[in-house]
N, C-alpha and C positions, 0 to 999 in steps of 0.2 A: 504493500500500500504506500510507504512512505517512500518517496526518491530521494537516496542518499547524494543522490547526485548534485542535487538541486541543495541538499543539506548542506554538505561541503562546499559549494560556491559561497553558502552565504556567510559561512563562518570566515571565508577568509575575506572580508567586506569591514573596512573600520567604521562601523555606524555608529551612532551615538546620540546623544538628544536632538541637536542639531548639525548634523553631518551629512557631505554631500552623498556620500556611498548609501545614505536610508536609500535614493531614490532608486541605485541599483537595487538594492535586497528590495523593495515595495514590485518592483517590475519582474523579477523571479517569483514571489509569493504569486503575482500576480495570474500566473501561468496553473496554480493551483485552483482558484477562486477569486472572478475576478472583482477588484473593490474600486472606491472611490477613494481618492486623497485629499487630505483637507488639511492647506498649511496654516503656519502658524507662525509670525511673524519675530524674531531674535527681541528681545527688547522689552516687548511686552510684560504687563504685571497684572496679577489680579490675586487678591486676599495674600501678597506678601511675595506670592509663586514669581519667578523672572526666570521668562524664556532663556537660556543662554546664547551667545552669539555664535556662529558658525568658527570650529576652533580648530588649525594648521600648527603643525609642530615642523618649522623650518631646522632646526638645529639640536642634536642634545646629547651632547658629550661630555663624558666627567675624566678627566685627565689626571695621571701621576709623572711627574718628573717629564712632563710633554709627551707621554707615553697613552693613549687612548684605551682606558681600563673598560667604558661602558660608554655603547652609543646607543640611544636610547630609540634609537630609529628602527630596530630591528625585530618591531613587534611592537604592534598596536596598542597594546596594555604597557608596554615599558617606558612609558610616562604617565606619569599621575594624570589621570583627566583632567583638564581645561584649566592647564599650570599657564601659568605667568610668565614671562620670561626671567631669566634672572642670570647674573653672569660673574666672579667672584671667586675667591678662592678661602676655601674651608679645611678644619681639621677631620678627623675624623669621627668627634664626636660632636663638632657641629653637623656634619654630614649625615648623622644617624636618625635627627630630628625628620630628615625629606627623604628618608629611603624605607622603602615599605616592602615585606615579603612574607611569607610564610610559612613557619618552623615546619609544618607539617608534610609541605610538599617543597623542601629547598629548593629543587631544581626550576620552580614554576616561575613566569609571570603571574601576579596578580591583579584582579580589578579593584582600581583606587578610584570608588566615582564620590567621592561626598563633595567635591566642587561642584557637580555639576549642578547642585542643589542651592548653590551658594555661589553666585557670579557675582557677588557684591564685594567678595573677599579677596583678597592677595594673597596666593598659595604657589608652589610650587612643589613638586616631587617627583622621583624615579621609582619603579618599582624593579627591583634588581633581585633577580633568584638569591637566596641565602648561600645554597654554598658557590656563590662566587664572589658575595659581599664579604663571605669570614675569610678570603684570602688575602682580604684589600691589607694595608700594612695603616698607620695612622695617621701620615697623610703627609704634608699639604695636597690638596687637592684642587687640581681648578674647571668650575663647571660655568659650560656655556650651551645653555639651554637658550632657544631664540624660536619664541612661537609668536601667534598672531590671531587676531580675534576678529574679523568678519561679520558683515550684517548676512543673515541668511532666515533658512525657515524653517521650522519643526513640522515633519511629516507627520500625520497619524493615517493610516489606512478605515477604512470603514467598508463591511460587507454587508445586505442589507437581502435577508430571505423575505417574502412576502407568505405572508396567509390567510387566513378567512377573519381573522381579527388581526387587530391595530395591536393589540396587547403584546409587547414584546421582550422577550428575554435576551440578556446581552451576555455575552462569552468577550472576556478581556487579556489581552496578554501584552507583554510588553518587549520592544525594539530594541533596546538602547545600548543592549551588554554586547559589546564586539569579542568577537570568537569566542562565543560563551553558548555551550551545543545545550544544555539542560537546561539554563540559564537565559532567556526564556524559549528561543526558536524552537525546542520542542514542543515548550505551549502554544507558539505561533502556529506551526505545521498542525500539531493537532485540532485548534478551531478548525483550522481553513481546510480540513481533511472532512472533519463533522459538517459544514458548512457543503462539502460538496455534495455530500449525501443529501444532508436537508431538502437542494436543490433539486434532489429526483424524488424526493415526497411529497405526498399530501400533507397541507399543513393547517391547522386550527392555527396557531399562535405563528405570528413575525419571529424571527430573530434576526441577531443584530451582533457582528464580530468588530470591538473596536481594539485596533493592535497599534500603539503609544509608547512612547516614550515613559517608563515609570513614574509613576506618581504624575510628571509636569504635562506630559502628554493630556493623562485624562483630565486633570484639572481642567486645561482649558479647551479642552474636546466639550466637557459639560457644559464650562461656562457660556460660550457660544449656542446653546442650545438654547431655543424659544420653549416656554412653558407650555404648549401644547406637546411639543414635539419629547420634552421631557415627561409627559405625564404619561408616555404610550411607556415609557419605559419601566417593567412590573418586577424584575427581577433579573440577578445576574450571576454570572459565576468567569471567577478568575481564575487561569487554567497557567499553570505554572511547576517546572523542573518534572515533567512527567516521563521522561525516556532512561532514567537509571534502572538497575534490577534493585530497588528496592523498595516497600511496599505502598500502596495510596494514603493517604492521610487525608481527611474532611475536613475544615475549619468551617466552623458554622458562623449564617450571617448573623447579625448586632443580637438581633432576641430569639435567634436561634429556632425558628418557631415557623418560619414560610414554609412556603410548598417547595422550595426548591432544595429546602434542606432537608425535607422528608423525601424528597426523588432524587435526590442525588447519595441520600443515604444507603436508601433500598441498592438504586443502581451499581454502588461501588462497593456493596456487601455482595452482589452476584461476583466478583472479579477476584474480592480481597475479604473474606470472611471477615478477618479478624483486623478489619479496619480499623485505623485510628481516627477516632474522632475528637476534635477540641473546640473549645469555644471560641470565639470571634478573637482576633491577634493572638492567641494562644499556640499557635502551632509556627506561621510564618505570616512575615509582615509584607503586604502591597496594597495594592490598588482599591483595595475593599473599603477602606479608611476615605478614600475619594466620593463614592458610592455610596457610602451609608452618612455623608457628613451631614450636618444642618437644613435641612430645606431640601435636600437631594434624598435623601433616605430610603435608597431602594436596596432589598436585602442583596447580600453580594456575599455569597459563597467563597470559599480557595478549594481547589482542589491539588495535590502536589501530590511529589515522591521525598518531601523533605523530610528528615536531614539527609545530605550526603556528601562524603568529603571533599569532593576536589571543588566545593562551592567557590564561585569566585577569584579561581585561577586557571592558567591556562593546559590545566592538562581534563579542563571542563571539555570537553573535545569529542569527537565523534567515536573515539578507541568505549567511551562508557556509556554510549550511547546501545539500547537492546530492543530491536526491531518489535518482539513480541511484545514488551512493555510497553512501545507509544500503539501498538494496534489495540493490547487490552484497556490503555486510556480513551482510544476512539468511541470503543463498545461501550463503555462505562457511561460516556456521554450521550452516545446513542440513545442508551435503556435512559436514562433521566429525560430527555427529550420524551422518548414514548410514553414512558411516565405520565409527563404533563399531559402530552399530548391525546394520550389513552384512558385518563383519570374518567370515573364518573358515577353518580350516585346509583344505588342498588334498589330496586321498587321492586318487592316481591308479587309474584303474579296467582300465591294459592293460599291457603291458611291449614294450618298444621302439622303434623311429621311427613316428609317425607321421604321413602325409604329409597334410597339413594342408590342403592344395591342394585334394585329392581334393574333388570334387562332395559326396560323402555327407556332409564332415566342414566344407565350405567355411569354415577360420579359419583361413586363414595368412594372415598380414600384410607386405605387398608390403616387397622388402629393394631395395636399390642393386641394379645391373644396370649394367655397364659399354657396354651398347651398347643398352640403352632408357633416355627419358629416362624414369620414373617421377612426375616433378615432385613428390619425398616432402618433405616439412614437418620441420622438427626432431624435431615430436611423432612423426611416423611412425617415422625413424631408432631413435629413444627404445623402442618401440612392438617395433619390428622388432625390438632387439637382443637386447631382454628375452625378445620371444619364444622367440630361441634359447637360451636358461636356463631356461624357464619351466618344461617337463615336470621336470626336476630337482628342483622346488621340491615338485609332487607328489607328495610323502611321508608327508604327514599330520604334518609335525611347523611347515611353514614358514604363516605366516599371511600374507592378504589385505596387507593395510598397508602388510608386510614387505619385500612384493616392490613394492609400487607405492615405497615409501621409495626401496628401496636403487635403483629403477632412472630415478626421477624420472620415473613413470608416472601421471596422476591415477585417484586410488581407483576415483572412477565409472565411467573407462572399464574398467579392470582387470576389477572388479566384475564389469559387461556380459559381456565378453568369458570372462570364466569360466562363467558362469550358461549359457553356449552352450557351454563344455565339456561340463558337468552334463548340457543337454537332449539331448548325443551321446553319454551314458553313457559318455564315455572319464576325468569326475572324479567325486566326491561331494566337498562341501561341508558342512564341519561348522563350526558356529557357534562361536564363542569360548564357551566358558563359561560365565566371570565375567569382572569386568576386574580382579580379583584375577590369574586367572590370568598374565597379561600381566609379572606381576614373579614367574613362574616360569620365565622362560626366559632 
């Protein structure tokens, strides 16, 4: 499913908040699912947030005894993001202050972004693998770093599926980390993978792929939004470091309590049983805090593979990258999508036991038997118990979701297993809505 091909072009792409190279990586994504762009002018400010300027590293070499120890040219990460110039000669424990790495992985480059947050500040630095920094001796040292700061424009991509409502769910990831393969372009590839499919479905609900620059990106992706055009927007979820072999993790939005945290529950309990789940910034910090802020407050999910070690340096790379991991994130998202999409109340169509065994009706789900073995599956037991609740839920008041939730049942089989109520005319199946609805009960 995934072209690695297309992955490796983009990692070797120096992008960044505002960088010329987003437009190449935006024009390969593009070849996936195509989107609109929408810039965003250097300079600009809103609630404190400042675009940074379009930013060129002309020069960056640190010298001993006129002897060229580090040039910092040699990899897109081996200068501190959106340094200043600076030119001077140091010890080596003034040097120590502007040189950033990590113990964990010596040999790495690292991503230094905390300027890009902070264009108001005078900063400089190198990021230099540790063991070639413990070989340095203590110095004089003379460094001439010579960059330049440019009027330019912050890309965001935007994907935009249609369907029989306005109500639209948004999938967010974000641009900005160069050669950083889990960090997020996995999340990128994975929307715009989900996004392809979407586009061969039937759809009840819109969706909506915004792919940004962390944090500054969606700030002012939002900010520019008409209040109409914001209030189609019902819920979200931020898809982020999903292609390592390590297990899914859920962060749930602000009050933990939407529908998309009950379907993405379900969803990522089919892939990852023994899901981690945590409460809102409890797991990993982005874009959700944008989403759920003041007057915006639409619930905003994360879905990750966080923690995992090579975070944030450069052996983050396509070597830990595991094909079956970003397809089992595809599916994940899939089944939540169906979810929403599939949800709906239960109106029973008869009054009293019925015996489910019976030939005509054949859906009764085998239970414990004290003198057969069954040989039943935890899922069966799960399956089995529910059943015995289930006709009760038949009211017309209780939803799909509801009961797969409260009984740790996956949606899809629920789903299945109703739709063969339906076809025995003992339910009808009524569709949610909206997903307004959902915060009337």
């Amino acid at each position: 499913m995934f072209r690695f091909d297309l992955f490796e072009k983009l990692l070797k792409l120096p992008v960044g908040v505002t960088q010329p190279a987003n437009a190449d990586a935006f024009q390969l994504l593009s070849s996936i699912h195509p989107m609109e762009l929408k810039a965003y002018e250097s300079g600009r400010e809103h609630n404190g947030w400042v675009i940074p300027h379009e930013w060129h590293v002309h020069k960056a070499l640190i010298r001993r005894n006129e002897q060229i120890v580090f040039d910092g040219t040699v990899h897109p990460m081996a200068v501190a993001g959106y340094s200043t110039s600076f030119q001077g000669t140091l010890n080596k424990k003034q040097l120590d202050e502007h040189i950033f790495f990590n113990k964990d992985f010596p040999d790495a480059f690292v991503f230094h972004c905390m300027y890009n947050y902070r264009p108001w500040e005078q900063h400089w630095g190198f990021c230099v693998p540790l063991s070639e920094y413990q070989k340095w001796d203590d110095g004089p040292f003379e460094v001439e770093l010579v960059t330049e700061f440019k009027q330019g424009d912050m890309l965001v991509g935007e994907c935009n599926v249609s369907g029989q409502s306005s109500d639209t769910i948004v999938f967010n990831a974000h641009t900005c980390h160069p050669c950083q393969a889990n960090d997020d372009m996995a999340g990128v590839l994975a929307i715009l993978e989900l996004f392809r499919w979407l586009a061969t479905e039937q759809r009840r609900y819109s969706y909506r792929a915004v792919l940004a620059p962390e944090h500054i990106g969606t700030v002012f992706y939002i900010a520019d939004l008409n209040d109409e055009e914001l209030q189609k927007l019902k819920l979200g979820c931020f898809v982020e470091m999903v292609g390592t072999d390590t297990p899914l993790a859920l962060q749930k939005s602000f009050h933990g309590n939407s529908a998309i945290d009950a379907a993405a529950e379900q969803a990522l309990k089919e892939v990852e049983p023994d899901l981690t789940v945590g409460d809102f910034r409890t797991i990993v910090g982005n874009d959700e805090t944008v989403w759920e802020a003041p007057g915006i407050e639409i619930p905003m999910i994360s879905i990750s593979r966080w923690p995992y070690p090579q975070y944030h340096t450069s052996h983050d790379n396509l070597d830990i990258m595991v094909e079956t991991r970003l397809d089992e994130t595809v599916s994940a998202l899939k089944n939540m999508v169906l979810a929403l999409e599939n949800d709906a109340t239960m109106q029973r169509r008869f009054k009293g036991l019925i015996a489910l065994s019976n030939p005509k009706y054949n859906l009764y789900w085998e239970r414990p038997d004290p003198v057969v073995n069954k040989a039943l599956s935890e899922a069966d037991l799960r399956f089995g118990r529910m059943q015995d609740y289930l006709p009760r839920y038949f009211d017309g008041q209780h939803r799909i979701l509801d009961v797969a939730r409260q009984f740790g049942v996956p949606f899809t089989a629920l789903h299945k297993y109703l739709k063969a109520f339906e076809e025995k005319r003992l339910i009808d199946l009524h569709p949610v809505q909206s997903l307004d609805s959902y915060n009337n009960q």
